[in-house]
C-alpha positions as a Markdown table, in Angstrom:
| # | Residue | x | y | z |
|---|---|---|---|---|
| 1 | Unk | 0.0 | 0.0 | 0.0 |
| 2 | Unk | 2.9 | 2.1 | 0.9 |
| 3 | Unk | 3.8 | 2.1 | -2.9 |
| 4 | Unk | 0.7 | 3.9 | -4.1 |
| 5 | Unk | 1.8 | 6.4 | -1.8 |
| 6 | Unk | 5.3 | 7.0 | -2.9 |
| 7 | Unk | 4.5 | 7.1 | -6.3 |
| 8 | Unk | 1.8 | 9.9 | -5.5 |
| 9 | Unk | 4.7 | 12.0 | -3.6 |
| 10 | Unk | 6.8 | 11.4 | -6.6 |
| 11 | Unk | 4.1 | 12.6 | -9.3 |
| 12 | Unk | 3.4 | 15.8 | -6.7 |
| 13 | Unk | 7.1 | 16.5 | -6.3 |
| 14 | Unk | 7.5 | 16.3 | -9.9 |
| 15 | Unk | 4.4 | 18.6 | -10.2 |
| 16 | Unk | 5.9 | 21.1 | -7.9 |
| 17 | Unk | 9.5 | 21.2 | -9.9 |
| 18 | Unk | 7.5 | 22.2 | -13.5 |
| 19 | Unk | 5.3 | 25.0 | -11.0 |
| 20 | Unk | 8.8 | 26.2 | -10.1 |
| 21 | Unk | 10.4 | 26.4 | -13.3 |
| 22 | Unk | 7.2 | 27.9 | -14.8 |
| 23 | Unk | 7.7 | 30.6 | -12.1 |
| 24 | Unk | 11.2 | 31.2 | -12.8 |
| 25 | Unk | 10.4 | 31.3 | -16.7 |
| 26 | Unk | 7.5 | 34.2 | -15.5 |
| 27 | Unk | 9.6 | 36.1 | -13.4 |
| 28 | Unk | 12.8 | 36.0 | -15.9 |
| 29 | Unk | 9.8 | 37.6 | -19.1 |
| 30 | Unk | 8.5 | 40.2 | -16.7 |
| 31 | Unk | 12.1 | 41.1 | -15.7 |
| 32 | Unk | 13.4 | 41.8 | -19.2 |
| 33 | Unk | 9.9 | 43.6 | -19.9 |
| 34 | Unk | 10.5 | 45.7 | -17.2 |
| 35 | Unk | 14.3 | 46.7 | -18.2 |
| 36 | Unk | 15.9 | 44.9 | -15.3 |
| 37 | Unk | 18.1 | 41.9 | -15.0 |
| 38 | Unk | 18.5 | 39.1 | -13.1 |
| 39 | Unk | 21.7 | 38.1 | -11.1 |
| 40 | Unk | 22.5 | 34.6 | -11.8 |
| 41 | Unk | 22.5 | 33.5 | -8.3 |
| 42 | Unk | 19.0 | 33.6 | -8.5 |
| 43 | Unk | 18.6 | 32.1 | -11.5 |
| 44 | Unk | 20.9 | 29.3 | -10.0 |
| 45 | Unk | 18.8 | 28.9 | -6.7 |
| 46 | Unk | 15.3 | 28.9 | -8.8 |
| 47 | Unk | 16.8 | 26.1 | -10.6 |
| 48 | Unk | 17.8 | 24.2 | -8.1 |
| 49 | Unk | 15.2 | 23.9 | -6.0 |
| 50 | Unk | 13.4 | 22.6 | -9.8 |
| 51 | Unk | 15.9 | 20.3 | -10.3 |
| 52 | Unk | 15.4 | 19.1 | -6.8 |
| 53 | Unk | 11.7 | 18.1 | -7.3 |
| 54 | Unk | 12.3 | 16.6 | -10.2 |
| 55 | Unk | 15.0 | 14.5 | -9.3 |
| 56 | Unk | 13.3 | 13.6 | -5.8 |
| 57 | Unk | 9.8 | 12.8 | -7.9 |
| 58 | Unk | 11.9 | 10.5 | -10.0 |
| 59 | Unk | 13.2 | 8.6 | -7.0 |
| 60 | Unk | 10.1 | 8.4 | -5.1 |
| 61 | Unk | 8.0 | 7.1 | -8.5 |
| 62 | Unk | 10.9 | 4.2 | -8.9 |
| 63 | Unk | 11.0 | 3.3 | -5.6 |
| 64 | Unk | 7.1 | 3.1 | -5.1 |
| 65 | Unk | 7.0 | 1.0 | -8.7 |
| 66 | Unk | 9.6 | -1.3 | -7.1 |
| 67 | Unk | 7.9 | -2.2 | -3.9 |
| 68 | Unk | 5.1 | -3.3 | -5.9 |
């Protein structure tokens, strides 16, 4: 039963990295719109955290299809 559950934390992590890199790709168009930049740092940390989810919601989805 446990494996149902992992696999729906995987799909939600992996849910939460595209929300993140969809906010990073908003923030990054209204930047240039606006005339301002954005110091990579940022860009780096933003991308990150997506990377993050995705990697953890690809770990979490194999392990729950293993325990099957």
């Amino acid at each position: 039963m446990s494996n149902i559950f992992l696999q729906l934390a995987g799909a939600l992590s992996a849910i939460c990295g595209f929300v993140v890199i969809n906010f990073l790709l908003a923030l990054y168009i209204t930047v240039k719109r606006l005339g301002g930049t954005i110091e990579k740092r940022h860009v780096y940390v933003i991308g990150s955290v997506s990377l993050l989810f995705f990697l953890t919601g690809i770990i979490l989805s194999y392990v729950g299809g293993i325990t099957a």
